[in-house]
N, C-alpha and C positions, 0 to 999 in steps of 0.2 A: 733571688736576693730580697724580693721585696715580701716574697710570701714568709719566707723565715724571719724579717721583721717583723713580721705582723702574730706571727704564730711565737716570738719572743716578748710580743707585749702581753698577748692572751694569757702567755702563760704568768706572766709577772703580776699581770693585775690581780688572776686568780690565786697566784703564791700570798698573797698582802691580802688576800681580802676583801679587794674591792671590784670582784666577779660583775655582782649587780651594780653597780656604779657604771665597770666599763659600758656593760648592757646596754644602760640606759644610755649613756653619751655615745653606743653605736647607733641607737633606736635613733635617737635626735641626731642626728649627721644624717642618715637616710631618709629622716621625714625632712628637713633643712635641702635635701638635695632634690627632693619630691618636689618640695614646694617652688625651688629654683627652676624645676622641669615645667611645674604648672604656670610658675608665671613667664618661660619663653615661650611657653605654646600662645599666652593671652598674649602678652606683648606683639607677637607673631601675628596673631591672626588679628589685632587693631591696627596691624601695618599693614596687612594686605587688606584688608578693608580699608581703609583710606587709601589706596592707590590705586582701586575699584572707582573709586567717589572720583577720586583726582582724574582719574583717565576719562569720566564719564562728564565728567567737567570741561577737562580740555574737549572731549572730541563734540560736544554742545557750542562749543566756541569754533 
């Protein structure tokens, strides 16, 4: 279902002409989802780094 939507817009955008347009708004959704990827791995790993600190704190006390 979902691949014949997609394979219904493909074809639409490039019936209209606007091939490179879609291109480019699929390029930036994949670089946008990149970026979303790169910033949980950062966010992720400033969490486990402070919980390193924290633990090595607590177990100091």
């Amino acid at each position: 279902m979902f691949n014949h939507l997609k394979q219904t817009i493909i074809f639409n955008s490039s019936a209209f002409g606007h091939g490179r347009l879609f291109s480019i708004f699929k390029s930036f959704v994949l670089l946008v989802q990149m970026q979303y990827q790169l910033f949980k791995a950062f966010c992720f790993s400033i969490f486990t780094f402070d919980n390193i600190i924290f633990t090595g704190f607590a177990l100091t006390l």
